[in-house]
C-alpha positions in Angstrom: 10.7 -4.7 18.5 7.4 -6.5 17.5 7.0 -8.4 14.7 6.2 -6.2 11.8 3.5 -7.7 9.4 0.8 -6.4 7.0 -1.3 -9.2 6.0 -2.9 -7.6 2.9 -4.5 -12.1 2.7 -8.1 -11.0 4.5 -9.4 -7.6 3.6 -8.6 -7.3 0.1 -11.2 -5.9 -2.2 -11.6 -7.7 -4.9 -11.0 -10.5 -3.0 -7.3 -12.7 -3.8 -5.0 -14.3 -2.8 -3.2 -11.3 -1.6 0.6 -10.5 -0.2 2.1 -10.8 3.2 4.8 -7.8 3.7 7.3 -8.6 6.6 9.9 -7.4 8.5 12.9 -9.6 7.3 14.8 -8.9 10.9 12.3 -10.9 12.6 11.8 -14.0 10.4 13.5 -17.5 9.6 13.7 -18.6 5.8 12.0 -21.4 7.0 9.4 -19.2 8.4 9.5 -17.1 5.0 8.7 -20.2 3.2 6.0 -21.0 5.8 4.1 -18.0 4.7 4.1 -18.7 0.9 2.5 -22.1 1.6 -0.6 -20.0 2.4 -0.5 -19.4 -1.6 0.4 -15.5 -0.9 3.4 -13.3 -2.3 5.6 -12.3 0.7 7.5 -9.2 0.6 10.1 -7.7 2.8 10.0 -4.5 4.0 13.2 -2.7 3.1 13.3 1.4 3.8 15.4 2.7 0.8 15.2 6.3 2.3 16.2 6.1 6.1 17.6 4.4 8.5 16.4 3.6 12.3 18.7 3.8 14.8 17.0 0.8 16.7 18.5 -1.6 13.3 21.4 -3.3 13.6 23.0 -2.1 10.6 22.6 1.6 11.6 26.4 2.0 12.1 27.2 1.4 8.9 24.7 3.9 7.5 24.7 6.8 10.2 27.4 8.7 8.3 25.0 9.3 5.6 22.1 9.7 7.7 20.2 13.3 7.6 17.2 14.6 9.3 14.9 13.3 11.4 11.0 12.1 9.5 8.6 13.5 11.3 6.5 11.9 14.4 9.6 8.9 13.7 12.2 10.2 16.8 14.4 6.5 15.3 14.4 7.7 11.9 16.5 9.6 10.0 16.2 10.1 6.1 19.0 8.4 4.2 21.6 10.3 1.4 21.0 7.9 -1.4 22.9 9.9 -3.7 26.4 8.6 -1.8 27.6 5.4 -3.2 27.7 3.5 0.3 23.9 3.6 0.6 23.5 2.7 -2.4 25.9 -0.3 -2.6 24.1 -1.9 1.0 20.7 -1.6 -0.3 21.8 -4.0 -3.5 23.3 -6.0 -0.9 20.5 -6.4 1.4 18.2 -7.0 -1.4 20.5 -9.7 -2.7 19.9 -11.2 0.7 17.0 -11.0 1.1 16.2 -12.7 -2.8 18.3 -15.8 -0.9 16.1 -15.6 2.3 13.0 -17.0 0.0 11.4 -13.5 -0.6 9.2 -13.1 -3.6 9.9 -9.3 -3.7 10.3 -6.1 -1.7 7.6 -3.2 -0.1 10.2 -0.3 -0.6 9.1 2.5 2.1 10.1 6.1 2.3 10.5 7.4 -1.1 9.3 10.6 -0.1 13.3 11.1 0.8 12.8 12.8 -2.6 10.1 15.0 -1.5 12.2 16.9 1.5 15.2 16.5 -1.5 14.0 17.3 -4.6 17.1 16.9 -6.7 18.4 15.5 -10.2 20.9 13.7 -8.0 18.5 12.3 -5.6 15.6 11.6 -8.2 18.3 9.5 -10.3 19.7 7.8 -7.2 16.2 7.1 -6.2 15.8 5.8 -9.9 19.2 3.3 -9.9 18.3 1.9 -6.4 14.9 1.1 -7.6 16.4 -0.8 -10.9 19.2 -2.3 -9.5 16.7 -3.8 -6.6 14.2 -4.7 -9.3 17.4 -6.4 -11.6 18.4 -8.8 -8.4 14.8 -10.1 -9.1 11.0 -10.4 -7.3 8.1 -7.9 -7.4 8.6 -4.6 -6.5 6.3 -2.1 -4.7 6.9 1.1 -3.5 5.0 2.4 -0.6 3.7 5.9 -1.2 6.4 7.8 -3.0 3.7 10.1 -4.7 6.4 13.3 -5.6 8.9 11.1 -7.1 6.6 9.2 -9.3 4.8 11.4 -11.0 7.9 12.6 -11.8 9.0 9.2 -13.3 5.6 9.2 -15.2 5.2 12.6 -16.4 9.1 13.0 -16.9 9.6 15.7 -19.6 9.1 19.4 -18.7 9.0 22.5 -20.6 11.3 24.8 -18.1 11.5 28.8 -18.9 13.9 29.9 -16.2 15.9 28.8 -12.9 16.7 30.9 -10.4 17.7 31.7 -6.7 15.3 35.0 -6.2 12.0 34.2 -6.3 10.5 37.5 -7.3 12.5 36.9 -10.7 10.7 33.3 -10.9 7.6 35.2 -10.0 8.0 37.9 -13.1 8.4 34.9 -15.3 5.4 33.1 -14.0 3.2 36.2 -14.6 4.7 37.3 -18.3 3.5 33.3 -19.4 0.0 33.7 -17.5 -0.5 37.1 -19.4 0.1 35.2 -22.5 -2.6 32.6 -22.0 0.5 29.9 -21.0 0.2 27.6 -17.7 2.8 28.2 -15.1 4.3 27.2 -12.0 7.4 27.2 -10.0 8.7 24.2 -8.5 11.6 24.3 -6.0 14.4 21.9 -7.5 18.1 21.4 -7.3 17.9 24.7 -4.8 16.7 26.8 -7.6 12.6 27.9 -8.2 12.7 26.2 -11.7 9.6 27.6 -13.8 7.6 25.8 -15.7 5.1 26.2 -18.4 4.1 22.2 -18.6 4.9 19.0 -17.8 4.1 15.8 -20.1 4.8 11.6 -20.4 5.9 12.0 -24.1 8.6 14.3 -25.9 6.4 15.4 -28.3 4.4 17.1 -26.0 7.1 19.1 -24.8 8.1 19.9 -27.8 5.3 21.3 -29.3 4.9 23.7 -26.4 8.4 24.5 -26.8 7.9 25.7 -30.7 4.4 27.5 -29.3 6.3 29.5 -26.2 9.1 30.2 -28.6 7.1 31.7 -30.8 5.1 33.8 -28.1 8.5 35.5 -27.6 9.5 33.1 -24.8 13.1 32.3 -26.3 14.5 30.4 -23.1 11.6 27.5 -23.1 13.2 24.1 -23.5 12.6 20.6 -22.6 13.8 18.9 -19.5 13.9 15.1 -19.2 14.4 13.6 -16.3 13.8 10.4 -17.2 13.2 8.4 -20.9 11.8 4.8 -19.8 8.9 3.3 -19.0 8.5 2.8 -15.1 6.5 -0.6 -15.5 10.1 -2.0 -16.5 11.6 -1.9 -12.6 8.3 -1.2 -10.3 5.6 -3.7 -10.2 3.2 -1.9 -7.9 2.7 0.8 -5.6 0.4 0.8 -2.6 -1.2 4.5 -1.3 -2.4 5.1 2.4 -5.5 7.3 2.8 -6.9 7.7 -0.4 -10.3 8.0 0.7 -9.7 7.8 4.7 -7.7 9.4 7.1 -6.0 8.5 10.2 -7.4 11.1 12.9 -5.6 9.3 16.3 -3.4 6.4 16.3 -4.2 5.1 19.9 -5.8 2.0 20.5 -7.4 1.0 17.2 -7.1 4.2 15.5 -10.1 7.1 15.0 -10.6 7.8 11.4 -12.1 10.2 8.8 -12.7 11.3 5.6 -9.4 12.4 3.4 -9.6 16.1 2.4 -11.6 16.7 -0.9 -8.6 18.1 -2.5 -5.6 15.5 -1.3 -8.9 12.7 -2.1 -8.8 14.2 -5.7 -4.7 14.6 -6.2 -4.5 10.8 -5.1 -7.2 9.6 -7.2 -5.5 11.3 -10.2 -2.3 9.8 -9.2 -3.5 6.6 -9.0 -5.2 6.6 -12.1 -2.1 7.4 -13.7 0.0 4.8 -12.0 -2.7 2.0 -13.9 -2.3 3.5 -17.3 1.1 2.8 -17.0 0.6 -0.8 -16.2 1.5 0.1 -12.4 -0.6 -2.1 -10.2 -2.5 0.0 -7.7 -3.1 -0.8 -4.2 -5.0 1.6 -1.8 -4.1 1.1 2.2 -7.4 2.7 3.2 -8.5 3.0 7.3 -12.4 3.2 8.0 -15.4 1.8 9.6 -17.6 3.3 7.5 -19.8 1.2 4.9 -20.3 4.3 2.4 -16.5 5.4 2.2 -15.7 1.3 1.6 -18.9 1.4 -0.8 -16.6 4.5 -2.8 -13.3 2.8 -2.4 -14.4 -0.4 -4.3 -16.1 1.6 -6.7 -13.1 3.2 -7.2 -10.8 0.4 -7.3 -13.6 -1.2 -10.0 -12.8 1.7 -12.4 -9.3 1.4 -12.5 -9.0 -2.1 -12.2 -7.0 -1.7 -8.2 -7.2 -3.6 -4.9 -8.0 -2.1 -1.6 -7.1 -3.2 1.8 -9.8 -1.9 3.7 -9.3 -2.1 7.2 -11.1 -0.5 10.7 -8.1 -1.1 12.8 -4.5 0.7 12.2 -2.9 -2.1 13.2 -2.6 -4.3 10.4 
C-alpha cells in the first residue's frame, strides 16, 4: 500500500494555508508533526463506514462487515449501528488525537445512503459526536444523503407503508390537493412525505394546513434537534462542477451533469448557512469550469482544490 496523501497546501482557491489529509497506517508521529511545521492542518483519514480487508484491524471488524462498495473489490460497508464498530472508531480516534493529528477526513458516509435507517442515521450521528468530543476538526467526505438529513431534519410524514401502490395513492390524493409529495424509502417502509424543513415551526404549520385539507395522519418527524456545526467542522464534495470520465494515468475529465451540478450546488449552499465549511474536490483542465468553480466558491464563501490530475 502507497502512501495515501491529499495535499489540499498548493491548489487551493482562495489561496491558504490549506490541510494535509493522511493515511495514519503509513506515518510516524514524528512525521505527523513534520507536516504541521509546514503551517498546514493534518487530518487522518479514518473510514467510519467500511472496512478494507487489506487493514490490519479487519479481523476485528469483519463480523460486522456487509456488502461490497462498488468499483472497491477490499471494501465492504460497515454496520455502525452494532456497538463494536462503534466502540473501535472512538478508540482509533482517541489514537489518533495522541499521534499529533489536528483532526479527522471521515470517508464513506454514504453507508447511510445504501442504509437508510433511524438506526443507522443516529449511529452515523453518535460516531460523528463522539469523534468530534475526543477533539480536532472534523470533515466528512461526501456524505450528501445523510446530511441533508441532519440539516433539514424535521418532516411532515402522511403514511408508511410496505406496498407501494398504497404510498402511491397517498402521493396522488396530496398532489390533487395542491400539497408537495414524495416517497422516500426508509426504515424498509416507502414513508410519504408532504415536506421537509430545518425548523419545527415549519413542520408544524404544514401539519395544521394538511390537517385541515382532510389529511388527518400528517405529523411531524424529527430526526434530529441540534445544530450540525456543534460536532462537524467541514465537509469536502468531489465533482461539483467536474467529473471523473477514466481514472487511468492522470484521469480524463468532464463536465458534472446539469442536474447533479445543480443538487450539489444547493447542497453546498446549505452546508455554509449552517456555518459548515465547504470544500469542493473538483478534477479539470479546463480554464472556464475553474473560472465557474471560484466564482462559485466566491459566493458562498468555499475553497476549491482544483486539480488536472486524479492523483492528488
Amino acid at each position: 500500500m502507497g502512501r495515501y496523501k491529499v495535499s489540499l497546501t498548493t491548489k487551493l482557491y482562495p489561496p491558504q494555508t490549506g490541510m494535509i489529509v493522511i493515511e495514519p497506517e503509513d506515518y510516524t508521529p514524528a512525521e505527523v508533526q513534520a507536516l504541521k511545521k509546514s503551517g498546514a492542518k493534518v487530518l487522518a483519514y479514518l473510514s467510519v463506514g467500511s472496512a478494507s480487508d487489506e487493514r490490519k484491524y479487519y479481523g476485528t471488524l469483519e463480523p460486522y462487515c456487509m456488502e461490497k462498495l462498488e468499483d472497491w473489490p477490499h471494501e465492504r460497508y460497515l454496520d455502525i449501528t452494532q456497538a463494536v464498530p462503534r466502540k473501535w472508531l472512538q478508540n482509533q480516534a482517541l489514537a489518533l488525537k495522541k499521534m499529533g493529528f489536528d483532526g479527522y477526513w471521515l470517508d464513506n458516509i454514504d453507508v447511510y445512503e445504501g442504509h437508510r435507517t433511524t438506526a443507522m442515521f443516529n449511529a452515523m450521528t453518535s460516531v460523528i459526536q463522539g469523534i468530534k468530543a475526543v477533539g480536532g476538526y472534523v470533515m466528512l467526505n461526501g456524505g450528501i444523503t445523510y446530511l441533508t438529513d441532519l440539516i433539514i431534519p424535521h418532516k411532515v410524514q402522511l403514511g408508511a407503508y410496505k406496498d407501494s401502490k398504497n404510498a402511491k395513492r397517498m402521493e396522488k390524493a396530496l398532489k390533487s390537493k395542491n400539497f408537495g409529495a414524495a416517497t422516500v424509502e426508509m426504515d424498509n417502509l416507502k414513508k410519504v412525505q408532504s415536506g421537509a424543513f430545518s425548523k419545527k415551526d415549519g413542520a408544524d404549520q404544514l401539519v395544521k394546513k394538511l390537517h385541515a385539507a382532510g389529511f388527518g395522519t400528517a405529523k411531524r418527524i424529527t430526526l434530529f434537534d441540534g445544530k450540525a456545526s456543534a460536532f462537524i467542522d467541514g465537509v469536502t464534495q468531489e465533482e461539483v462542477f467536474s467529473l471523473i470520465t477514466d481514472y487511468k494515468g492522470t484521469g480524463t475529465f468532464g463536465k458534472q451533469s446539469q442536474d447533479e451540478s445543480e443538487r450539489y450546488q444547493a447542497h453546498m449552499r446549505r452546508l455554509a448557512k449552517n456555518g459548515i465549511d465547504c470544500y469542493l474536490l473538483e478534477y479539470t483542465k479546463s480554464n472556464t469550469l475553474k473560472l465557474r468553480i471560484k466564482a462559485f466558491c466566491d459566493t458562498i464563501g468555499a475553497t476549491a482544490c482544483i486539480s488536472d490530475d486524479v492523483d492528488l
